[in-house]
SELOMAR-240232 format. One record per residue: residue in three letters; x negated, z, y negated of N, C-alpha, C in turn. Coordinates in pm, whole numbers, plus 50000, padded with zeros to 5 digits. Example, Ala and Ser with C-alpha at 12.3 -4.5 7.8 and 13.67 -1.06 7.14 Angstrom:
BEGIN
ALA486815078050569487705078050450486805078050330/SER487155070850225486335071450106487105078749997/
//
This chain:
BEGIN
UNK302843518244250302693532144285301223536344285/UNK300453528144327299053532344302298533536644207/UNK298753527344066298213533643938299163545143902/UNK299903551043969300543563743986299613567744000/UNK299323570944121298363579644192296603576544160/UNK296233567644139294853567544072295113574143923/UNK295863573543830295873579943722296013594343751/UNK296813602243848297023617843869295523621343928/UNK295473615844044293753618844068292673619643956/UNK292723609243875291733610843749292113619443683/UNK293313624043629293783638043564293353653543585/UNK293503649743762292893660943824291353666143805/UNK290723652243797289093655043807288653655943661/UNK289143656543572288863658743465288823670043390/UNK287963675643305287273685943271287853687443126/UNK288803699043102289403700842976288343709842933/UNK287993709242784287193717042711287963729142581/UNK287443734242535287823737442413286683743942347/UNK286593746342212285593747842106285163765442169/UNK283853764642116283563780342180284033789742085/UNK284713800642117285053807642028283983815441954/UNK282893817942026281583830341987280743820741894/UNK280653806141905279813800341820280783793041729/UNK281593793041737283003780441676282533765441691/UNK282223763141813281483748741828279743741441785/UNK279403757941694278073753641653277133750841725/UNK276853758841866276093760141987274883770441961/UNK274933777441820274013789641749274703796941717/UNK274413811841755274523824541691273893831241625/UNK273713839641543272983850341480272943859341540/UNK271963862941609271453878841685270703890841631/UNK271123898441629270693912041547269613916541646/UNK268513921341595267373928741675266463941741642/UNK267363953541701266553963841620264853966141642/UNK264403964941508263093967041547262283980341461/UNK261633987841599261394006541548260654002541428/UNK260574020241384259494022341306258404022741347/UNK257214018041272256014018141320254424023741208/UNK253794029641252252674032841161252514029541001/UNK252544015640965253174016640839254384017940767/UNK255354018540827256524020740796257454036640847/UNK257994038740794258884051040840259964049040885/UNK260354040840841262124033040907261894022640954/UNK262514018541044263224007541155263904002541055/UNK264373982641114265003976041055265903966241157/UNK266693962141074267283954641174266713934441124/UNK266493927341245265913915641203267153907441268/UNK267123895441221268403885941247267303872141312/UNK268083868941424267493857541450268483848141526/UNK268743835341465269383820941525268853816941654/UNK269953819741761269823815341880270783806341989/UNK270563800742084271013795942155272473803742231/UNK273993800542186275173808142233274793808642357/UNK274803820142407275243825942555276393821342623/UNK277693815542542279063813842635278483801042696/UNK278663790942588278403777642592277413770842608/UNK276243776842660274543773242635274583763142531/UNK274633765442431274263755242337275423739042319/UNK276313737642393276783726842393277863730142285/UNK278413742042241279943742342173280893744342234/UNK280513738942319282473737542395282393746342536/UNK283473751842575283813758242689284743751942807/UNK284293755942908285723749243023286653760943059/UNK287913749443013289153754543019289213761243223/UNK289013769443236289163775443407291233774043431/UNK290933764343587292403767043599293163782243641/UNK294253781743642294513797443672294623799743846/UNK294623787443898294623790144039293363793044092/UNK292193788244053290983797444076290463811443996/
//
């Protein structure tokens, strides 16, 4: 009966993941950054820059949250 119950306890404490959806596991996004017009230019542009995902800080993966919290 024990390795019953030592196996459900370890079940419990264990941390289900899944792939990030906003990066698809890469742990980088592409961020858009409008930047004005300025003295030599007449139009604004938009600049792209590779960054660190916001969901997942960089790892890929997300935790699965139980529904009781």
């Amino acid at each position: 009966m024990s390795k019953v119950n030592d196996w459900s306890i370890k079940l419990n404490e264990m941390v289900f993941t899944i792939e990030c959806p906003q990066c698809n596991g890469a742990g980088e996004c592409e961020v858009d950054y409008d930047m004005p017009h300025g003295f030599g230019r007449d139009v604004g542009y938009i600049e792209t820059r590779i960054e660190e995902c916001d969901w997942c800080n960089g790892s890929g993966l997300i935790k699965i949250e139980d529904e009781d919290e």
